[in-house]
Backbone bond lengths (Angstrom), bond angles and torsions (degrees), N, CA, C in turn:
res aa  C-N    CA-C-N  psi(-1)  N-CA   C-N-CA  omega(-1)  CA-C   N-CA-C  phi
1 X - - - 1.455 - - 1.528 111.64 -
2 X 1.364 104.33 -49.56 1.608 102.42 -176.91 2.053 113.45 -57.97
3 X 1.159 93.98 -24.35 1.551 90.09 172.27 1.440 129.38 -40.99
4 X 1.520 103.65 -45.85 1.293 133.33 -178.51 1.256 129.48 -77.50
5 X 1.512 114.70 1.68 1.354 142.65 176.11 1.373 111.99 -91.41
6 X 1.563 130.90 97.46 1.232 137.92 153.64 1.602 125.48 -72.56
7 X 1.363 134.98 91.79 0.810 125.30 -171.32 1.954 114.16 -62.80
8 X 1.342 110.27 134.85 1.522 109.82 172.02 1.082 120.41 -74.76
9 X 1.673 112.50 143.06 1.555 119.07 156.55 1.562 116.75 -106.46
10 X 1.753 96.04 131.80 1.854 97.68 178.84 1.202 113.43 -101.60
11 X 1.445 102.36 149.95 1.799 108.02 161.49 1.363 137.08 -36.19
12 X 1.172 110.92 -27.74 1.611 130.98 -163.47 1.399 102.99 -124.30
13 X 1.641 114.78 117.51 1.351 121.50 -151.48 1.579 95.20 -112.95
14 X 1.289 118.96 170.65 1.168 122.92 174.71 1.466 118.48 -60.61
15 X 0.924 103.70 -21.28 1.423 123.44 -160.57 1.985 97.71 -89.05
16 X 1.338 89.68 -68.36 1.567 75.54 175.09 1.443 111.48 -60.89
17 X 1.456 148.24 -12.19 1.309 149.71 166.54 1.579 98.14 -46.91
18 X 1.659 110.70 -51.82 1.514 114.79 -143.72 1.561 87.10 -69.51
19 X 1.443 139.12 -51.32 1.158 159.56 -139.76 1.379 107.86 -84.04
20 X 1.501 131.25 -25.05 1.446 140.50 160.96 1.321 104.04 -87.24
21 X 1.173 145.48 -30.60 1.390 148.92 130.41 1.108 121.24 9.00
22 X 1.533 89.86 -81.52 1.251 107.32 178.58 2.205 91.54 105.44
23 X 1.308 118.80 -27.33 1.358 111.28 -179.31 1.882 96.06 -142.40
24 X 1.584 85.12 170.89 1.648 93.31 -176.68 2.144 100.69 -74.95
25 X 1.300 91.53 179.60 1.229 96.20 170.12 1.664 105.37 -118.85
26 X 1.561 98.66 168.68 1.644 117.22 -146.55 1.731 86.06 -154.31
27 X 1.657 100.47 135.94 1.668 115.25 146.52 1.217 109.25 -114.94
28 X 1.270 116.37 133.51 1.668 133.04 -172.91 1.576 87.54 -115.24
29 X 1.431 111.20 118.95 1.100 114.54 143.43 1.255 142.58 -126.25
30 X 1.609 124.21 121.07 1.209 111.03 -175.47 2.052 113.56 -106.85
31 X 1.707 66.27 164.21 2.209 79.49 -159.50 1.720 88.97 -131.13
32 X 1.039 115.23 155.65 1.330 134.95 -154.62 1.613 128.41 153.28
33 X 1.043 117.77 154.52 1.929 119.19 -176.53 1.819 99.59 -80.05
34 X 1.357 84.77 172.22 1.705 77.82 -172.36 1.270 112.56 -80.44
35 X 1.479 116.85 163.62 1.543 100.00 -172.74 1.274 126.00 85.47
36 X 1.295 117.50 -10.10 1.527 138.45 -176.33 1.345 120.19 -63.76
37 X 1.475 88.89 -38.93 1.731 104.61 179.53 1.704 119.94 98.03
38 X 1.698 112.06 16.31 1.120 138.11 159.53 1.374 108.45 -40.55
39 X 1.128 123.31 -83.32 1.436 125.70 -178.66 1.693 118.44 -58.31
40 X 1.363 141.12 -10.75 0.995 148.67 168.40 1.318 116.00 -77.13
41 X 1.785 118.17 -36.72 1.224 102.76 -167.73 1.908 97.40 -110.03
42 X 1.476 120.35 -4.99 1.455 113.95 132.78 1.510 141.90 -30.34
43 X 1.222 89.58 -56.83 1.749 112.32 177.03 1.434 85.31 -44.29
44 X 1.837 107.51 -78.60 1.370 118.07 -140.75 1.843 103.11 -62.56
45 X 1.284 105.56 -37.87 1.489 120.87 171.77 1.379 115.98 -29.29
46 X 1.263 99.79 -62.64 1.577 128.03 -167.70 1.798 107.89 -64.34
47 X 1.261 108.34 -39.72 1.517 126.63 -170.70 1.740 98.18 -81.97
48 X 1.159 138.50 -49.57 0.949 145.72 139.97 1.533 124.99 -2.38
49 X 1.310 93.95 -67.74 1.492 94.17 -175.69 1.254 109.88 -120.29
50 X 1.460 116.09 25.44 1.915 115.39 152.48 1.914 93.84 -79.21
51 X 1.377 101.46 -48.61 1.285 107.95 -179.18 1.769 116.47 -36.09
52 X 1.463 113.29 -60.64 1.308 119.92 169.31 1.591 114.99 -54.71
53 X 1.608 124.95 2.29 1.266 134.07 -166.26 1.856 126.74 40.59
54 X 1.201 80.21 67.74 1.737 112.78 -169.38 1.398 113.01 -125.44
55 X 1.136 110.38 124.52 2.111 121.14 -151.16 1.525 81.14 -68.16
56 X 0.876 115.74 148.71 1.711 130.21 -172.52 1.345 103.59 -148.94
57 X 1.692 125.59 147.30 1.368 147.29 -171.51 1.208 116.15 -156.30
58 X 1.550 125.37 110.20 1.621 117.62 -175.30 1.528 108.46 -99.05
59 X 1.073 128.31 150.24 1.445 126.66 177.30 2.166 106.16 -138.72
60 X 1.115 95.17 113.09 1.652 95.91 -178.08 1.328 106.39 -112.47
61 X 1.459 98.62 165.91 1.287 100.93 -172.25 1.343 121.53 -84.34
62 X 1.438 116.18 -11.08 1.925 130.86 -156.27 1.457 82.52 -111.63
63 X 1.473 130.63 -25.01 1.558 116.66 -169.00 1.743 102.43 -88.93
64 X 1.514 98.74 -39.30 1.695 92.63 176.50 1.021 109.08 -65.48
65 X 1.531 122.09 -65.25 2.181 109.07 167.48 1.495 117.00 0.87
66 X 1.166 100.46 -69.50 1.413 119.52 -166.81 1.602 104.79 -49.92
67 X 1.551 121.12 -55.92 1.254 113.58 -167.02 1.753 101.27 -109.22
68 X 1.289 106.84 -101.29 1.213 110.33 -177.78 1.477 139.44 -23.21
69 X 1.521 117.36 -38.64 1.023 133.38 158.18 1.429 139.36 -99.81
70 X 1.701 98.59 15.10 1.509 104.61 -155.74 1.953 97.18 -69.46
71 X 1.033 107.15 -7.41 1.610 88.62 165.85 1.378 135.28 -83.34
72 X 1.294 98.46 8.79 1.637 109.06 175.57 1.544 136.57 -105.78
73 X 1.115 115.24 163.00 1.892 98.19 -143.27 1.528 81.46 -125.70
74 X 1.490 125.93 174.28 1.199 129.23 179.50 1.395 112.05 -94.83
75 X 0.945 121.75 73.52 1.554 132.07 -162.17 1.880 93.50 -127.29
76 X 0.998 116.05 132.42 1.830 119.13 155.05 1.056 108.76 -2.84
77 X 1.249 114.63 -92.17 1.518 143.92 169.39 1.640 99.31 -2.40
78 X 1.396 89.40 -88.63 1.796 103.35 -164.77 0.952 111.00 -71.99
79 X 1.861 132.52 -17.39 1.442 118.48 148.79 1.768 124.03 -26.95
80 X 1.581 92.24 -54.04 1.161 109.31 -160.41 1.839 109.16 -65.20
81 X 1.402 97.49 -34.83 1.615 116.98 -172.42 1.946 108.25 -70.44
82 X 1.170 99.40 -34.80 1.313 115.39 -177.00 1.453 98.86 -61.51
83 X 1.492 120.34 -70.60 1.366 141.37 -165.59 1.866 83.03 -39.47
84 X 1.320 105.49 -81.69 1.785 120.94 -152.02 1.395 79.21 -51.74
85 X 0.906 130.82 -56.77 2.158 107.03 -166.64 1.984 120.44 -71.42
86 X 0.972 105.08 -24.06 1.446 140.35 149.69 2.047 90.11 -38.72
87 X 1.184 116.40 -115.23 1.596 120.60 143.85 1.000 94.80 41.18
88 X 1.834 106.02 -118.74 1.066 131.26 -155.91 1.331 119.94 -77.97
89 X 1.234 123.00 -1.71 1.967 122.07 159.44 1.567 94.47 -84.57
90 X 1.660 129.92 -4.93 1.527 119.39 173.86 1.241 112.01 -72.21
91 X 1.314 93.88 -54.82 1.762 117.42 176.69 1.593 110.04 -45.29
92 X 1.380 113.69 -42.73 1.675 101.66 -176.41 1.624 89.19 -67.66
93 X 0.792 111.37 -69.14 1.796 125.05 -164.60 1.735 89.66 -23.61
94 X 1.174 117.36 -74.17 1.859 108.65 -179.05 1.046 112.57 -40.23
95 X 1.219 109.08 -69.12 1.466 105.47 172.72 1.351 138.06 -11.67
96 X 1.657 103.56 -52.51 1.295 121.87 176.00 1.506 120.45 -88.48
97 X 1.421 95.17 15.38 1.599 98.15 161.07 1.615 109.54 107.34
98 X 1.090 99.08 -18.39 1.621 118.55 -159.96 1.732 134.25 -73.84
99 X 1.543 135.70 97.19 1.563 117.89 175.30 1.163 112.83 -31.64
100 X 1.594 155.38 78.88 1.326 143.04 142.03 1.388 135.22 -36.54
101 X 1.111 113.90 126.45 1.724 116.26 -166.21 1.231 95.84 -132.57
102 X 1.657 94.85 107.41 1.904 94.75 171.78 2.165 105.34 -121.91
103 X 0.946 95.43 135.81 1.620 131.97 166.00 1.474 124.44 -65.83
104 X 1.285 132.77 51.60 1.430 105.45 -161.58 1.646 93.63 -138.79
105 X 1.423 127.24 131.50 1.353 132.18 -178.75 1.733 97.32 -41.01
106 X 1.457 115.27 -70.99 1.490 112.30 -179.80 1.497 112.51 85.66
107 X 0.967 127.78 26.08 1.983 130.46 -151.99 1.274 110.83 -29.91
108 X 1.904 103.25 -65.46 1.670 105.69 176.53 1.326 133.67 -84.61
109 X 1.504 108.86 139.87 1.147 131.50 160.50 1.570 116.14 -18.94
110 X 1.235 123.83 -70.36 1.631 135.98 168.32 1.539 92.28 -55.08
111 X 0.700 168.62 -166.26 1.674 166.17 -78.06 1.242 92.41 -71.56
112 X 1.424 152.91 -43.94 1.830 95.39 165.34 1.158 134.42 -98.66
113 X 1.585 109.61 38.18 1.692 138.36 165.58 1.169 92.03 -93.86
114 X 0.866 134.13 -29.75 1.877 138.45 177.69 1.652 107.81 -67.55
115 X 0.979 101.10 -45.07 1.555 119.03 -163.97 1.813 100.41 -79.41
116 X 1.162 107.16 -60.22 1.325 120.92 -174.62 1.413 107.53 -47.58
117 X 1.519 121.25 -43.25 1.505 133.55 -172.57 1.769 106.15 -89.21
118 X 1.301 123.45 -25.47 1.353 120.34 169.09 1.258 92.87 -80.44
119 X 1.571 155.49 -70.85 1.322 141.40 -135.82 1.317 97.21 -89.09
120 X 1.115 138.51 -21.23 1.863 144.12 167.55 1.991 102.15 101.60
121 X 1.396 96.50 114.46 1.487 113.04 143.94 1.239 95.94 23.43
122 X 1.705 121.29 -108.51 1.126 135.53 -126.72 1.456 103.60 -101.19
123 X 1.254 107.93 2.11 1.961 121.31 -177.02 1.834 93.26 -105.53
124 X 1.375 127.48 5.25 1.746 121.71 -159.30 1.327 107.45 -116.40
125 X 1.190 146.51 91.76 1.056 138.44 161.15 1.566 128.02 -100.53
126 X 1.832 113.29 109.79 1.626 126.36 -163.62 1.687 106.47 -63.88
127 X 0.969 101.59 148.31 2.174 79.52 171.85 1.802 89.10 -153.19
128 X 1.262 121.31 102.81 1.336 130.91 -176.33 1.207 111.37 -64.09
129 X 1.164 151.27 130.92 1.426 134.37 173.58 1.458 93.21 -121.42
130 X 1.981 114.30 104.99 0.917 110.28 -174.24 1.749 106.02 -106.37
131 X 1.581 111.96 140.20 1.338 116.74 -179.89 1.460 96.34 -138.24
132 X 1.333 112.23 150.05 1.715 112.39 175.71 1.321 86.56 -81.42
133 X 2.117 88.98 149.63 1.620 106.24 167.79 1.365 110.25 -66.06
134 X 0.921 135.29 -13.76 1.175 125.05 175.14 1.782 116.53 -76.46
135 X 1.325 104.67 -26.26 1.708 91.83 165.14 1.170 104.42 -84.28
136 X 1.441 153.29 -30.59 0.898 149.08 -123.07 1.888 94.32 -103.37
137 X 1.323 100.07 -22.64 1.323 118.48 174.41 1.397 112.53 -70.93
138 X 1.208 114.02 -56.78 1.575 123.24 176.33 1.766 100.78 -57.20
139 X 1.041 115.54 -56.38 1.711 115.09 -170.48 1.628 99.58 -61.75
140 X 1.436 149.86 -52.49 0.943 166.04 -130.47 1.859 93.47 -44.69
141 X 1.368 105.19 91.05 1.262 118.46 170.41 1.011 131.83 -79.19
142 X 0.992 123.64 23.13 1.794 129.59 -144.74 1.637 91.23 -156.00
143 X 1.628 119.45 -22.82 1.096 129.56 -158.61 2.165 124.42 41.86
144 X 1.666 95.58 28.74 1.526 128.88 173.01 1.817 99.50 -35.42
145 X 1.355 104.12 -70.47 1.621 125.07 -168.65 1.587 115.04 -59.18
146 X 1.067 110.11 -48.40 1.237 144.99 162.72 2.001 105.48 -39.58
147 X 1.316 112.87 -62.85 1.187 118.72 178.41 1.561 115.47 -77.42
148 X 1.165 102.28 -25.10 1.761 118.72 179.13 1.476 125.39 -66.54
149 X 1.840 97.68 -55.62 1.584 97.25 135.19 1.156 159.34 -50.12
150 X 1.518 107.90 -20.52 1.552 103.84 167.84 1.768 92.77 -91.35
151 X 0.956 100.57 2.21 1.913 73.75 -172.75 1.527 117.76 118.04
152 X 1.222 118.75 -46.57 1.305 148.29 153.75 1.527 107.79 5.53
153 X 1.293 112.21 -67.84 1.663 125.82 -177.76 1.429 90.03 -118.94
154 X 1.554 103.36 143.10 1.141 126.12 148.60 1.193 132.20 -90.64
155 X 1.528 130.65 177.85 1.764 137.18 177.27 1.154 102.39 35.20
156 X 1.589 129.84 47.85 1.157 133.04 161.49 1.567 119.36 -66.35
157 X 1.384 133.94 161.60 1.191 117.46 -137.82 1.680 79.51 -138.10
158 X 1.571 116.73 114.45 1.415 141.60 -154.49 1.077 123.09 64.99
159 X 1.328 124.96 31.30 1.722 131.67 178.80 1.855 94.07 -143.58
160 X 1.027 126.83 -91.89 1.701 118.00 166.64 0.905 129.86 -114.92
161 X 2.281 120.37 35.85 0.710 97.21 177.79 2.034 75.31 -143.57
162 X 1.987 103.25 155.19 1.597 69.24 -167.48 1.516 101.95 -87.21
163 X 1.688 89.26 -163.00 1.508 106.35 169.72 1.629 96.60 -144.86
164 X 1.462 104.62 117.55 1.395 128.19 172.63 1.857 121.59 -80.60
165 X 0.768 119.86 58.47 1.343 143.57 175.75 1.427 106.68 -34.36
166 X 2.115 103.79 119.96 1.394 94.93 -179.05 1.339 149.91 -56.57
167 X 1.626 137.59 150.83 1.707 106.71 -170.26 1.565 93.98 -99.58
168 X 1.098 106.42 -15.37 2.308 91.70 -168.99 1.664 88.55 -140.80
169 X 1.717 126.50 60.78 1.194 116.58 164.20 1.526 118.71 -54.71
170 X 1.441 128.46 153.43 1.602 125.54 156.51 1.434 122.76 -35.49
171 X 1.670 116.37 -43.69 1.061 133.03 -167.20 1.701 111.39 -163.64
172 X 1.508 91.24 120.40 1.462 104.35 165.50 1.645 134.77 -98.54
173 X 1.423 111.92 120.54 1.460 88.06 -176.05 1.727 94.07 -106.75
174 X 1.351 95.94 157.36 1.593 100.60 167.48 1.405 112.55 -147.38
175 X 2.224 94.60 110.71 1.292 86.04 -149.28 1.668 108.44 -106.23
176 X 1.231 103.18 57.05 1.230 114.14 148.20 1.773 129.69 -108.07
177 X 1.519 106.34 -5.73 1.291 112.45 157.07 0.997 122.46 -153.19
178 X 1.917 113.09 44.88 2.050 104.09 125.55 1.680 92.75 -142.77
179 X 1.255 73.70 153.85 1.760 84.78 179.21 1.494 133.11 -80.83
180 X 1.199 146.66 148.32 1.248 136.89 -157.49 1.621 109.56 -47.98
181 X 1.230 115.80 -38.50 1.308 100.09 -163.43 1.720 100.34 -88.70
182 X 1.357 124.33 -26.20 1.575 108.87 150.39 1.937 129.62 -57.17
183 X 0.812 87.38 1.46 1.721 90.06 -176.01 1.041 81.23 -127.66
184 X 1.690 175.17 151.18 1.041 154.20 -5.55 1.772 102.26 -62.05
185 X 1.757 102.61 -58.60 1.417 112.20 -170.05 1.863 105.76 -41.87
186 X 1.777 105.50 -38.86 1.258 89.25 -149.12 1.848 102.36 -76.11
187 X 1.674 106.89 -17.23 1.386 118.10 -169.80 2.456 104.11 -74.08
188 X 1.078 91.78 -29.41 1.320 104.95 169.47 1.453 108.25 -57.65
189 X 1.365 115.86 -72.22 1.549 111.65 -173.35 1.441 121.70 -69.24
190 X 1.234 119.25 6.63 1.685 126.35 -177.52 1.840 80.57 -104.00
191 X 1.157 112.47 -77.44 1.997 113.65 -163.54 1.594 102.66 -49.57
192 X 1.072 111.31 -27.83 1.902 103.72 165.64 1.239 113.22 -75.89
193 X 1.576 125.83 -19.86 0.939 102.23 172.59 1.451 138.56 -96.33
194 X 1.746 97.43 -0.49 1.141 114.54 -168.90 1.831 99.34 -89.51
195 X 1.634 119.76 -28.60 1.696 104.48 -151.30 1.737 78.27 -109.75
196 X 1.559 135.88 27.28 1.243 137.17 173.13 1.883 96.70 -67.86
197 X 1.241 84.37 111.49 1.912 97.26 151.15 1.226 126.10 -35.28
198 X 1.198 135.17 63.27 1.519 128.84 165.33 1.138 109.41 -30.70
């Protein structure tokens, strides 16, 4: 089948994308246990720099469940399947000119080496949002941990299932000592500086 696959070339290059822009495009991804506060300081991330009038794209992990991936189960496997499609709907998103902000726990190491090498090097930026499981336990809004412990859910991700924690992320937050609106500011002035128009 793949034989039969011609990939297309368009008129409208990334480049001229970046240039109506006005800035380059960027995938931000953050990886973290649940409860971490990944998706909170996305939100705020994201709001941030629509504000600065900067093409913005959120990608979560409970909203893709829902659609795109809702056929996938928490199994290894479809961890892994999730991540790579995760990926490559990032990759269009750059493509299209766009800051992408994706949300997704992500546990292993190899899937966001996966990720990093499908969305490209210099288009990837890691942003750890590290919180001990043990707060993450206390915050557990979803009451996730809570159900994991009794048994309830399985391949839970820091209870029996692991989480491989980055060793040389882009950016670490640790958000027990700076506060959201210091870790948004500080994630703002690094992604401006990266999709700045040379």
């Amino acid at each position: 089948m793949a034989e039969n696959i011609t990939e297309h070339t368009y008129l409208i290059s990334r480049e001229d994308r970046s240039r109506l822009n006005s800035h380059k495009a960027l995938l931000v991804w953050f990886t973290g246990l649940s409860g971490s506060g990944k998706s909170t300081i996305a939100n705020k991330l994201e709001q941030e720099l629509f504000r600065r009038k900067i093409h913005t794209y959120s990608l979560d992990g409970d909203n893709i469940r829902k659609g795109l991936n809702s056929d996938l189960s928490f199994s290894e496997e479809d961890r892994h399947e999730n991540i790579r499609r995760i990926a490559e709907v990032g990759k269009l998103f750059v493509d299209a000119g766009m800051v992408t902000i994706t949300a997704f726990i992500s546990p292993l190491h190899n899937d966001r080496k996966l990720a990093r090498e499908i969305i490209g090097p210099g288009d990837f930026l890691e942003v750890f949002v590290n919180t001990p499981l043990e707060i993450c336990e206390q915050r557990d809004v979803k009451d996730l941990y809570k159900k994991a412990r009794a048994g309830e859910i399985t391949n839970f991700t820091g209870i029996d299932a692991p989480y491989e924690a980055p060793i040389d992320p882009d950016i670490e937050i640790k958000t027990l000592e700076e506060s959201l609106e210091e870790s948004v500011q500080r994630l703002v002035q690094i992604i401006e500086d990266k999709i700045r128009l040379r």
